[in-house]
N, CA and C of each residue as an Amber inpcrd file, in Angstrom:
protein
   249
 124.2400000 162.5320000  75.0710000 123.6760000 162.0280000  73.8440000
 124.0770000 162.9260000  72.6810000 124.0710000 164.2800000  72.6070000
 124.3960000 164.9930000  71.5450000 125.8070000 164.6800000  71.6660000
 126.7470000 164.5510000  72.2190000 128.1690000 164.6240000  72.1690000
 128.2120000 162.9430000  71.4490000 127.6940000 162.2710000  71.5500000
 127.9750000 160.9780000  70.9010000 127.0660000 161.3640000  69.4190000
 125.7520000 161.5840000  69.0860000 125.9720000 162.3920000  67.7270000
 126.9600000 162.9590000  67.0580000 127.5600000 163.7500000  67.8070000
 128.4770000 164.2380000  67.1580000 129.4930000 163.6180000  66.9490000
 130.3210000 162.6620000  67.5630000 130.9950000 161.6180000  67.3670000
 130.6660000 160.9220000  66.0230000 129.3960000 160.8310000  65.8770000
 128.7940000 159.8340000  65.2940000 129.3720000 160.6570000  63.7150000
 128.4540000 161.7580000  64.0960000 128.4210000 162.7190000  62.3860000
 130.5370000 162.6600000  62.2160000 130.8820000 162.5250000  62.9450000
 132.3960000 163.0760000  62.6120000 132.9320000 161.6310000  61.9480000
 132.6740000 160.6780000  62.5250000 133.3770000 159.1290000  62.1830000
 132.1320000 158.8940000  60.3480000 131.3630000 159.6210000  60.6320000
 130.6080000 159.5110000  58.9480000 131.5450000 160.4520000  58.0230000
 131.7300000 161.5600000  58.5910000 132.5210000 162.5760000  57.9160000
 133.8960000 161.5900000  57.2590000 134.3280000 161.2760000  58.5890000
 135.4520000 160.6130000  57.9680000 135.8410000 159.4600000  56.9420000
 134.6540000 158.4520000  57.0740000 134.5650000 157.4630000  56.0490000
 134.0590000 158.1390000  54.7040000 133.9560000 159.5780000  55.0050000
 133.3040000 159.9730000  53.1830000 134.5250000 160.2400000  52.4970000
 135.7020000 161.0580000  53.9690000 136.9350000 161.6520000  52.9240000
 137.6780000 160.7040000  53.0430000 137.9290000 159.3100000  53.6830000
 138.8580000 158.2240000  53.4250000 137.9400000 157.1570000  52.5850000
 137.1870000 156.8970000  51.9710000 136.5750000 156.2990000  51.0580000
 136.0480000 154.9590000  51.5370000 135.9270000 154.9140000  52.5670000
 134.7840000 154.0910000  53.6080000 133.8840000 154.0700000  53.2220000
 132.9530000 154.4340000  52.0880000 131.7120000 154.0180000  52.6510000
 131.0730000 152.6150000  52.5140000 131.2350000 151.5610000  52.6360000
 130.4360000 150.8690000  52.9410000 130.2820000 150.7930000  54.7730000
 131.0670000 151.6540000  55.4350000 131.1330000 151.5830000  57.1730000
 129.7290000 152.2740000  57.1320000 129.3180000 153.5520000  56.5730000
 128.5380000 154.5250000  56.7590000 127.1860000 153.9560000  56.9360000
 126.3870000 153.0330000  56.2530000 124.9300000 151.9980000  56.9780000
 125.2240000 151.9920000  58.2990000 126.5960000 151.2260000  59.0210000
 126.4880000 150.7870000  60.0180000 127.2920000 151.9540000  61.0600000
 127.3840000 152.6420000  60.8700000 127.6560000 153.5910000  62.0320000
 126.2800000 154.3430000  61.9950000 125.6190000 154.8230000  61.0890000
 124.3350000 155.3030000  61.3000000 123.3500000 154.2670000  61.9540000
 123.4880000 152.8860000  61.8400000 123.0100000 152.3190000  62.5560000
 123.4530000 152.0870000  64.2820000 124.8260000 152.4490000  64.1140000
 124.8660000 152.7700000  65.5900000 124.5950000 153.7710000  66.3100000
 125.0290000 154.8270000  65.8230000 124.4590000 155.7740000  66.3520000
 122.6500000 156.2290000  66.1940000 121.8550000 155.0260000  65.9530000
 120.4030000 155.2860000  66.1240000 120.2270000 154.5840000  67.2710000
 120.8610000 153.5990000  66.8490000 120.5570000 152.4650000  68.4880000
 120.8150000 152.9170000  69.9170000 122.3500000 153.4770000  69.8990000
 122.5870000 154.2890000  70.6900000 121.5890000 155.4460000  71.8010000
 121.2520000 155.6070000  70.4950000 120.3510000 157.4660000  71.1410000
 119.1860000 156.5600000  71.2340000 118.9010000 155.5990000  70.4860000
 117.5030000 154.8840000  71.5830000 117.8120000 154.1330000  72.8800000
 118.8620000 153.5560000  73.3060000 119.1900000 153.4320000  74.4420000
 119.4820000 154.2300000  75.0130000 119.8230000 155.5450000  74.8780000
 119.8870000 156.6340000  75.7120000 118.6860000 157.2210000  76.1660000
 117.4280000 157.2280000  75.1220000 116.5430000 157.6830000  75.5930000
 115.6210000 156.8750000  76.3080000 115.7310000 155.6880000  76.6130000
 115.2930000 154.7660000  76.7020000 115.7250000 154.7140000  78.7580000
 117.1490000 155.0660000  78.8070000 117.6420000 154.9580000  79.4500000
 117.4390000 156.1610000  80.5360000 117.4440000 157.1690000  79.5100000
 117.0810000 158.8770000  80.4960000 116.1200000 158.8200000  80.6240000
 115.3930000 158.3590000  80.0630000 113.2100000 158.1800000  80.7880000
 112.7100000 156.6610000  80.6440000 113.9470000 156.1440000  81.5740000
 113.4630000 154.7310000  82.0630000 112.0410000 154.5320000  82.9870000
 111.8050000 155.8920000  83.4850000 110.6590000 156.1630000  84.7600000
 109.6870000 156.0970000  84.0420000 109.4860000 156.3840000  82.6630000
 108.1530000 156.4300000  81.8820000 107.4030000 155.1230000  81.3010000
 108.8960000 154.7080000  81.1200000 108.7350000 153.1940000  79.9480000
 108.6580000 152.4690000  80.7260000 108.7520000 152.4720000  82.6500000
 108.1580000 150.7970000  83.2920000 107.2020000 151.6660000  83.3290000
 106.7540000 152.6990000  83.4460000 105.0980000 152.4230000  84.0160000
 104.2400000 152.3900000  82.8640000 104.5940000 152.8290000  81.5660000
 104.5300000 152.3970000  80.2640000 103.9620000 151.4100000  80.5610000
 104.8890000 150.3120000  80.5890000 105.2430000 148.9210000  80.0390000
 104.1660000 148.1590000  81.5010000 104.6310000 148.3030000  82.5850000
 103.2770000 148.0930000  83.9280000 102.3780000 148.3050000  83.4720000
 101.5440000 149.2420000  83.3260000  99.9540000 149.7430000  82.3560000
 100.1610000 148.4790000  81.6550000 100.5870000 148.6060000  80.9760000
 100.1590000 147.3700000  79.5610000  99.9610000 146.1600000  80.2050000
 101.0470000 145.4640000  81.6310000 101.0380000 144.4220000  81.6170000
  99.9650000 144.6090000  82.6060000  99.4510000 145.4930000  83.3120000
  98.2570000 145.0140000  84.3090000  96.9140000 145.1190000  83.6570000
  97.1250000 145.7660000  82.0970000  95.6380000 146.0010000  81.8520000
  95.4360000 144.5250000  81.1170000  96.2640000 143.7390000  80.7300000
  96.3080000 142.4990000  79.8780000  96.0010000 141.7340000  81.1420000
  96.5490000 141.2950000  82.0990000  96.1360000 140.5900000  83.1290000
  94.7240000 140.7610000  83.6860000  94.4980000 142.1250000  83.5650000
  93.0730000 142.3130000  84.4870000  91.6960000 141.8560000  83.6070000
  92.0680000 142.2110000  81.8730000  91.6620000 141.8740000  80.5820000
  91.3870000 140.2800000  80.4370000  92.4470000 139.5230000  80.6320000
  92.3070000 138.2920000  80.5770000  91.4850000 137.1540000  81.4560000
  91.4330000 138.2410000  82.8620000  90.6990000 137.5430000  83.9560000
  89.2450000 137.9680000  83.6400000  88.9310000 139.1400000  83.5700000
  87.7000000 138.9550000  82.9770000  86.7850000 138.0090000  81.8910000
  88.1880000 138.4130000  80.7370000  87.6370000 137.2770000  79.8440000
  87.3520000 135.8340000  80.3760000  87.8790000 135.2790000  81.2020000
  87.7500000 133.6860000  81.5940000  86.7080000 134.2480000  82.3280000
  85.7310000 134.7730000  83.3630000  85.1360000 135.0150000  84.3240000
  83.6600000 135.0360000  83.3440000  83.8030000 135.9690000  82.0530000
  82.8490000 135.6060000  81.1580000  82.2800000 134.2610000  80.3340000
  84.1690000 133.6430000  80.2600000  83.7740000 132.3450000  79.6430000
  82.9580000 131.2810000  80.4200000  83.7530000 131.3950000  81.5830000
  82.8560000 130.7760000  82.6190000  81.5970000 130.9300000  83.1260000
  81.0950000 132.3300000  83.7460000  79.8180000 131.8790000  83.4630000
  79.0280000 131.9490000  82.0310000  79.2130000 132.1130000  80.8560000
  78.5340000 131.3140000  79.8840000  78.4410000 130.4740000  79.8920000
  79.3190000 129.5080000  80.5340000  79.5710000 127.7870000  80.2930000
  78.4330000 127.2710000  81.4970000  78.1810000 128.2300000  82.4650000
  77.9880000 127.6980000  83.9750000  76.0010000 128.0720000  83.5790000
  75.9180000 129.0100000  82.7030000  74.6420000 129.1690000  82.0090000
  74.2720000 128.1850000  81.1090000  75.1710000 128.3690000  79.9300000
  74.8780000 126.7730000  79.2880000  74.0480000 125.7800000  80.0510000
  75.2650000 124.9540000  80.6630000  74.7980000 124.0570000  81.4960000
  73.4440000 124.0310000  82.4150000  73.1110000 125.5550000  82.9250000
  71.7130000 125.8310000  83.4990000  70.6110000 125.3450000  82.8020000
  70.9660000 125.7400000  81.6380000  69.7030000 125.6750000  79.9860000
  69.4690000 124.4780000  79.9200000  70.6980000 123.3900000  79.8350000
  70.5720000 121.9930000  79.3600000  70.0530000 120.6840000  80.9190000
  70.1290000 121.3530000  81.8830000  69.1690000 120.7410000  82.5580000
  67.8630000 121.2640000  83.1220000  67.6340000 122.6260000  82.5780000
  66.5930000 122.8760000  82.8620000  65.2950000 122.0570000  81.8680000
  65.8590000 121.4970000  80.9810000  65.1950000 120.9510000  79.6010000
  64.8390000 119.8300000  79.6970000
C-alpha cells in the first residue's frame, strides 16, 4: 500500500511539471479508492464480522419486533371479545 502511494504522489508530481492538471482530481481519486480497497482487503477478517454483527443483530431485531406486533394484535383481539 505505501509503495502504490508513492506511485500515486509521483504520477501527481508529474502532471504538475507536464501541465496535467486536470488528471490530478482523478488520480487522487484513485489512489484513495485504492488504499480503501487495500485496507478493506488486509482486514477483511474484521469487516465480515463487522458486517455479520450488523446483519444478525437486524434479523434478531426484526423478529422480535413482529413477536411484539403479534402479541399486541393477539391481546387486542383478547379485549374485543372479552366485551
Amino acid at each position: 500500500m505505501f509503495i502504490l502511494a508513492i506511485i500515486g504522489f509521483i504520477a501527481i508530481f508529474w502532471c504538475l511539471l507536464s501541465g496535467l492538471v486536470r488528471i490530478i482530481p482523478w488520480l487522487i481519486l484513485a489512489v484513495i479508492v485504492t488504499s480503501i480497497i487495500s485496507l478493506v482487503l488486509d482486514h477483511f477478517i474484521w469487516v465480515a464480522i463487522i458486517v455479520g454483527a450488523f446483519i444478525f443483530f437486524y434479523i434478531v431485531g426484526s423478529r422480535e419486533e413482529k413477536k411484539e406486533q403479534k402479541s399486541a394484535t393477539i391481546d387486542g383481539d383478547f379485549e374485543e371479545v372479552k366485551k
